[in-house]
N, C-alpha and C positions, 0 to 999 in steps of 0.2 A: 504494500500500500504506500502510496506517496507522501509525502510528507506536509504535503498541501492538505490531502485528505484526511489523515490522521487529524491534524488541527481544526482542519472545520468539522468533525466528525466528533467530538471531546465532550461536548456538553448533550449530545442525543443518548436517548437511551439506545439499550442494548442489543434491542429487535432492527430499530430503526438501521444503526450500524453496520447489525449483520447486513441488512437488504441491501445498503448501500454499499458496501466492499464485494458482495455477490455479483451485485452489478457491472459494477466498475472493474473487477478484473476477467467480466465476461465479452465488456466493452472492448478493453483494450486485446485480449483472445482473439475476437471477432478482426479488428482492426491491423491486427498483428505485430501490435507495439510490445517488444519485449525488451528496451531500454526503460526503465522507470523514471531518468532522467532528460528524457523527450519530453519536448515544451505541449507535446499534443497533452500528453498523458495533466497536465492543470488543468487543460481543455475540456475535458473527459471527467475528468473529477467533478467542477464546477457543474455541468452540465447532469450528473449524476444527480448529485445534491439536491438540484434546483427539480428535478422531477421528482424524488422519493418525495420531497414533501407535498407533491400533491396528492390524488388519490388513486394513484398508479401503486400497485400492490405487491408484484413479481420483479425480482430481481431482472428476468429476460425481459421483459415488458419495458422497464426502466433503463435496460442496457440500450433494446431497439429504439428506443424513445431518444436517447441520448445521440445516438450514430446517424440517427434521419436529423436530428437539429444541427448536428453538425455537417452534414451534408456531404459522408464520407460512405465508401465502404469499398 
């Protein structure tokens, strides 16, 4: 997990988290970022974040969600 993400991740609980790091390294899977120090990977994180907390549920959900805003794959 990124260092970015661990910080903005700090104050959620403990469900919230898991869904988010599920996400977010299924994103970056998907993407095929396997440097954790690629400027994509804050891209990706940010973008995680900002969907878990709406009413989007599933880690994959959240991943695809993330990968269409940014307009990769």
């Amino acid at each position: 997990m990124s260092t970015y993400l661990r910080l903005q991740t700090a104050d959620l609980k403990p469900e919230m988290v898991g869904r988010i790091t599920a996400a977010y390294e299924q994103a970056l899977h998907t993407l095929c970022v396997k440097d954790r120090d690629d400027p994509l990977t804050e891209m990706v994180a940010n973008k995680i974040i900002k969907i878990a907390q709406s009413d989007v549920l599933t880690p994959a959900e959240i991943a695809a969600l993330a990968i269409k805003e940014l307009e990769m794959r």
